[in-house]
C-alpha positions in Angstrom: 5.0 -77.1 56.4 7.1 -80.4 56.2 6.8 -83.2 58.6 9.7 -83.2 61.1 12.2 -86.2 60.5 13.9 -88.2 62.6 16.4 -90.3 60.9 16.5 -93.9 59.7 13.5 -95.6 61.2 15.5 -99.1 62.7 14.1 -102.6 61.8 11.1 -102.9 63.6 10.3 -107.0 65.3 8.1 -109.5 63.1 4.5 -108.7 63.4 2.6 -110.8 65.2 -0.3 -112.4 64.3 -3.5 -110.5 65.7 -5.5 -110.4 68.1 -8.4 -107.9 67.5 -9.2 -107.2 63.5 -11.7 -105.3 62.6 -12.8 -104.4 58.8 -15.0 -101.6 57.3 -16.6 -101.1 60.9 -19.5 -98.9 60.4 -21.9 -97.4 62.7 -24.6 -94.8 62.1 -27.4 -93.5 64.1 -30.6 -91.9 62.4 -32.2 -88.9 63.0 -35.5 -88.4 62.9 -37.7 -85.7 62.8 -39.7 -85.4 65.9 -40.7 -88.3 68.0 -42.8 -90.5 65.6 -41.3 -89.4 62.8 -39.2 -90.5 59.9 -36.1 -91.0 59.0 -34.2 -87.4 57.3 -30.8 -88.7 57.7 -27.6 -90.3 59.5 -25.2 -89.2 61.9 -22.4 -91.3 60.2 -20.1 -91.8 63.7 -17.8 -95.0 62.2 -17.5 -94.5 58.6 -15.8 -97.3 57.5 -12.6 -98.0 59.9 -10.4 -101.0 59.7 -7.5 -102.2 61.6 -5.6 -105.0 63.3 -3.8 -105.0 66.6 -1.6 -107.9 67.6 -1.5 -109.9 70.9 0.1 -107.8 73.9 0.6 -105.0 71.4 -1.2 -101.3 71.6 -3.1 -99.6 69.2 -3.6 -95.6 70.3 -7.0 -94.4 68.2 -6.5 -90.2 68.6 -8.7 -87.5 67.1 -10.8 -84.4 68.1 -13.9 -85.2 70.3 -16.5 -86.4 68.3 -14.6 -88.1 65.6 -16.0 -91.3 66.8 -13.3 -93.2 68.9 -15.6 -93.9 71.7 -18.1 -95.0 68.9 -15.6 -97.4 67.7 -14.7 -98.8 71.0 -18.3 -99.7 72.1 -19.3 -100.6 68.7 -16.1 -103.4 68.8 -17.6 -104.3 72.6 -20.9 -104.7 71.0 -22.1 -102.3 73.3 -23.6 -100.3 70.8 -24.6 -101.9 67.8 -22.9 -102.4 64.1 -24.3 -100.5 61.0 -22.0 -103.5 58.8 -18.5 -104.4 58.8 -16.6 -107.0 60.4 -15.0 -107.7 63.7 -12.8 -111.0 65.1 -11.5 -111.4 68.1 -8.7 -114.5 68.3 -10.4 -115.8 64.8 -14.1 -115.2 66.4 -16.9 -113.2 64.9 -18.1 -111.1 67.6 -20.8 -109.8 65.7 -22.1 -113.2 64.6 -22.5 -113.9 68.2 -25.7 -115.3 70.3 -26.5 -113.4 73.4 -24.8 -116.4 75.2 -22.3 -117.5 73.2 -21.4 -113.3 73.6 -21.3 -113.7 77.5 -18.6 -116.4 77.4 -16.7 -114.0 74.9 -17.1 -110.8 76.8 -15.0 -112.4 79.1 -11.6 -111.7 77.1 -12.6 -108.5 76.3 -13.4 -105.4 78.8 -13.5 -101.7 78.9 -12.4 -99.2 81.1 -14.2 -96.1 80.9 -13.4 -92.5 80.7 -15.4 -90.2 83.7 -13.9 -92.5 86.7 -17.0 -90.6 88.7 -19.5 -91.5 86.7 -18.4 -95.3 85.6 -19.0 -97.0 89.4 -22.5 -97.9 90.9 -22.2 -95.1 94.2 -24.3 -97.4 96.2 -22.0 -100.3 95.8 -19.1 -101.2 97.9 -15.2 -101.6 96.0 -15.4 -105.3 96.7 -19.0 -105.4 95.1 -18.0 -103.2 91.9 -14.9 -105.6 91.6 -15.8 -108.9 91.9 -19.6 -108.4 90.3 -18.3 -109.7 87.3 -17.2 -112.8 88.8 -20.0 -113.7 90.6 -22.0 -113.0 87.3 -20.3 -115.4 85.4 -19.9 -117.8 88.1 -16.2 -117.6 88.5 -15.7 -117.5 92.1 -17.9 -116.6 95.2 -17.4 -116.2 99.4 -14.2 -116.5 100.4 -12.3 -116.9 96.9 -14.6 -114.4 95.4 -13.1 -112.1 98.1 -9.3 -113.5 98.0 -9.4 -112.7 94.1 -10.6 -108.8 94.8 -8.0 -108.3 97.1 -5.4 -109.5 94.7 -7.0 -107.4 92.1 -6.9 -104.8 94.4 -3.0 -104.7 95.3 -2.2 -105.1 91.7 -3.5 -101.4 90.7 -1.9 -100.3 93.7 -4.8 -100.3 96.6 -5.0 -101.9 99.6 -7.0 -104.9 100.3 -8.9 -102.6 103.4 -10.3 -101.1 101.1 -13.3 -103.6 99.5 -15.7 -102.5 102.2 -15.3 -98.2 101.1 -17.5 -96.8 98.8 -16.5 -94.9 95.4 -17.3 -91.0 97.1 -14.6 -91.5 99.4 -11.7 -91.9 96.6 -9.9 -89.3 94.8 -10.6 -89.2 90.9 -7.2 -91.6 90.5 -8.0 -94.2 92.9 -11.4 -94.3 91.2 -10.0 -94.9 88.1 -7.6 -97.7 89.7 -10.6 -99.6 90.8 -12.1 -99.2 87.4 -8.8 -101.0 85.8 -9.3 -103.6 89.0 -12.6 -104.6 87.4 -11.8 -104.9 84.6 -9.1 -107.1 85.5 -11.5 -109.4 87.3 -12.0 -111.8 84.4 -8.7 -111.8 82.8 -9.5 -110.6 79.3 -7.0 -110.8 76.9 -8.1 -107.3 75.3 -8.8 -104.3 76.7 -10.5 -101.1 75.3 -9.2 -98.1 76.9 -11.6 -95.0 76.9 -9.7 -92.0 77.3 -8.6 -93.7 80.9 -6.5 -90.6 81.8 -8.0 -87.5 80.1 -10.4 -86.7 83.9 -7.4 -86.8 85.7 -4.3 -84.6 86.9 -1.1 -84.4 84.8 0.9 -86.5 87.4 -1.7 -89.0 88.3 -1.9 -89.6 84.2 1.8 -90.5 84.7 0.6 -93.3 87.9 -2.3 -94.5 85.7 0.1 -94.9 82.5 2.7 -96.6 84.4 0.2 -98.9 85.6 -1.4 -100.2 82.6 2.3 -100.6 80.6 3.3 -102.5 84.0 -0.1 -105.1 84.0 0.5 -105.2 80.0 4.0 -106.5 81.2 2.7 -108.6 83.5 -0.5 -110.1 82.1 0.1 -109.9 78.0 -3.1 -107.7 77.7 -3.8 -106.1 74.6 -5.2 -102.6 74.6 -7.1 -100.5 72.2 -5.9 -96.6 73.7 -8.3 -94.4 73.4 -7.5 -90.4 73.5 -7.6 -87.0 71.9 -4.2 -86.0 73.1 -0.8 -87.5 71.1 1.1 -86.9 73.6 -0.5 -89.5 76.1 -0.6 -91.7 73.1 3.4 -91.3 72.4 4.3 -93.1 75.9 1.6 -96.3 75.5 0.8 -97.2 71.6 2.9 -99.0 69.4 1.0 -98.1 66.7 -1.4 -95.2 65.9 -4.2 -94.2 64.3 -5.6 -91.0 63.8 -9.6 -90.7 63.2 -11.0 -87.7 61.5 -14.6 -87.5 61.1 -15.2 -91.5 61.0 -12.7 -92.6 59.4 -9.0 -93.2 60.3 -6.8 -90.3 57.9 -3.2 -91.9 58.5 -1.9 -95.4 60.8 1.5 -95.9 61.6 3.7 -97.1 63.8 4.5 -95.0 66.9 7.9 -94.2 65.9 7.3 -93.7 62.3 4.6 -91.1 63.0 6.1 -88.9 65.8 8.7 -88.5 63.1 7.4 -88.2 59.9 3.8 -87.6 60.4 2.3 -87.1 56.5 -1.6 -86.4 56.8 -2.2 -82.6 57.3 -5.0 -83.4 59.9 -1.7 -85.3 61.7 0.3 -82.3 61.7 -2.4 -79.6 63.4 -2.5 -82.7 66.1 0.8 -82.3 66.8 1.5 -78.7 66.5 -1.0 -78.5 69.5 1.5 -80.5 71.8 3.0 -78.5 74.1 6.6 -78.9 74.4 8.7 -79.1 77.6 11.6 -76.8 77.2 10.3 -73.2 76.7 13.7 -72.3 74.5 12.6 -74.6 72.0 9.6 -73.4 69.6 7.0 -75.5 67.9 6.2 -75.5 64.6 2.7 -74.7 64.3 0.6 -75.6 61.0 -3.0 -74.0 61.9 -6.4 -75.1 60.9 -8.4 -72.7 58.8 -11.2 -70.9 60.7 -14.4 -73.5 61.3 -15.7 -75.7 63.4 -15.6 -79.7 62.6 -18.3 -80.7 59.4 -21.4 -82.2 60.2 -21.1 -86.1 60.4 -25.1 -86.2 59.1 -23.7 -83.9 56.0 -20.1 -84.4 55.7 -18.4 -82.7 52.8 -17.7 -83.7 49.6 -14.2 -85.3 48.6 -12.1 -85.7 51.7 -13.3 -84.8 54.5 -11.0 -82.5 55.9 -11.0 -80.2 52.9 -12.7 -77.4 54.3 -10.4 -77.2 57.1 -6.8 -78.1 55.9 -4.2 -75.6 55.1 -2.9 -78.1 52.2 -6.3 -78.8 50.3 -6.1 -78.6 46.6 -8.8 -78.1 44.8 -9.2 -82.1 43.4 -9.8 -82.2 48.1 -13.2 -81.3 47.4 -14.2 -83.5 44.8 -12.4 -87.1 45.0 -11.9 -88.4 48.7 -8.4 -89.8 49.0 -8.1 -93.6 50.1 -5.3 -94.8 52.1 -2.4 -95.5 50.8 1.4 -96.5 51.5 3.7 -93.6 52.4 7.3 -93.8 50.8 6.7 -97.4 49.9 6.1 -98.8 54.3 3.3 -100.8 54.1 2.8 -100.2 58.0 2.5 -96.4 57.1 -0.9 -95.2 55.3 -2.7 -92.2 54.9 -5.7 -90.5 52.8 -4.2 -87.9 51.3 -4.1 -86.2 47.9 -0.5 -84.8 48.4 0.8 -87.8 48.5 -0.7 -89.4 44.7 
């Protein structure tokens, strides 16, 4: 199967300088065998990833479940911590961070989590879960504290009423709104964006999409989009990258992939999206018969050897580094068709 083309790409703005870079992030857990025992091995969940994202841009990080885009989120957050690699945020080393010279800095950078059930304290009122943050960092408290939550409030959409509710008496999408409310609270300039949508119905995925491109508008925010479906991806990211067992497989702009998408791995992802008018039919490029390898005991050679409809036999032995397709330098992907 060829990659569907679209036509002369057009001239793309300057880059701007970035925001966010992160460099040969790693990030592996061990497993050990029994509860006092040693180490036998590691889960390798971040194997490796780098990447840059530029101030008020979007960066959509797609792949299967388990691939690690959560991992990488967090790890970047330092909510989980680093095996190595680097990470700056406006020129800062986040990892290089003290405990409080990481509570100033958490301040320009916030997450909004994927289970909109799950992510707020049940025994806490809206105008608590919002405006916690502010009184945590000394921001704002009585009266302003309140006046800000009820400005964060109306700008995802809510009314001010409803500080004094708690979370069991909102649908799954106004939950969500108030989870993009606090995270709003401190005005970070990056946000990372858990799969924000994927617990949610089709049309309140739309509402939720709308409003994060309308407070990127607004605000200049910078998001890294997390998802396992493209086609949420295609409406938000300017750029995306696609993660395959720990490691990103191909990176391009979100124009340039939609329409020449290179990376096998790429191609199943996008087979899979379901298209709108029934007349038309997809081109499907299957998988071979498997579940996902082991990230404790990945294969040999490229990782998604055993699973790719393209591998050659060189797959299994020498794992493919990423390199420029058809000479764009904002276009790379790991594969062995392509040398």
């Amino acid at each position: 199967m060829t990659a569907v083309q679209s036509g002369p790409v057009p001239m793309r703005p300057a880059a701007k300088p970035p925001l966010l870079m992160v460099e040969n992030l790693k990030t592996h857990f061990p497993v050990r065998r029994g509860l006092f025992g040693g180490t036998i091995g590691y889960v390798k969940a971040v194997d490796g990833v780098s990447f840059s994202i530029a101030q008020g841009q979007t960066l959509g990080l797609v792949g299967e479940s388990g691939c690690g885009k959560t991992t990488t989120g967090r790890t970047i957050l330092r909510l989980i911590p680093a095996t190595a690699g680097l990470v700056l945020l406006d020129g800062q080393d986040v990892f290089a961070q003290s405990e409080s010279e990481l509570r100033r800095l958490r301040r320009h950078m916030q997450i909004i989590f994927q289970d909109p059930y799950g992510s707020l304290n049940p025994r806490m009122t809206v105008g608590s879960i919002v405006g916690e943050a502010l009184t945590v960092h000394g921001l704002a408290a009585g009266a302003e504290r309140q006046e800000i939550v009820a400005d964060l409030l109306r700008r995802v959409g809510l009314t001010p009423d409803y500080m004094n509710r708690y979370p069991h008496e909102f649908s799954g999408g106004q939950r969500q709104r108030i989870g993009i409310a606090r995270a709003l609270a401190l005005r970070p300039r990056l946000i990372v964006c858990d799969e924000p949508v994927s617990a949610l119905d089709v049309s309140i995925q739309a509402q939720i999409l709308n409003l994060l491109e309308d407070l990127q508008t607004e605000l200049g925010l910078t998001y890294l989009f997390i998802a396992h479906d493209l086609s949420v991806v295609a409406h938000i990211a300017d750029e995306v990258a696609v993660m395959y067992l720990g490691r990103i497989v191909e990176k391009a702009p979100s124009d340039v992939l939609y329409g020449n998408a290179t990376h096998p791995y790429t191609w199943c992802l996008m087979s899979a999206i379901p298209l709108p008018d029934p007349k038309q039919r997809q081109k499907f490029l299957d998988m071979r018969e498997g579940e996902p390898p082991s990230p404790i005991h990945p294969p040999s050679g490229c990782p998604f050897h055993p699973r790719c409809p393209k591998a050659l036999n060189r797959c299994s032995i020498e794992t493919p580094m990423l390199k420029p397709v058809d000479g764009r330098t904002d276009h790379v992907a790991a594969c062995h068709l392509y040398d």
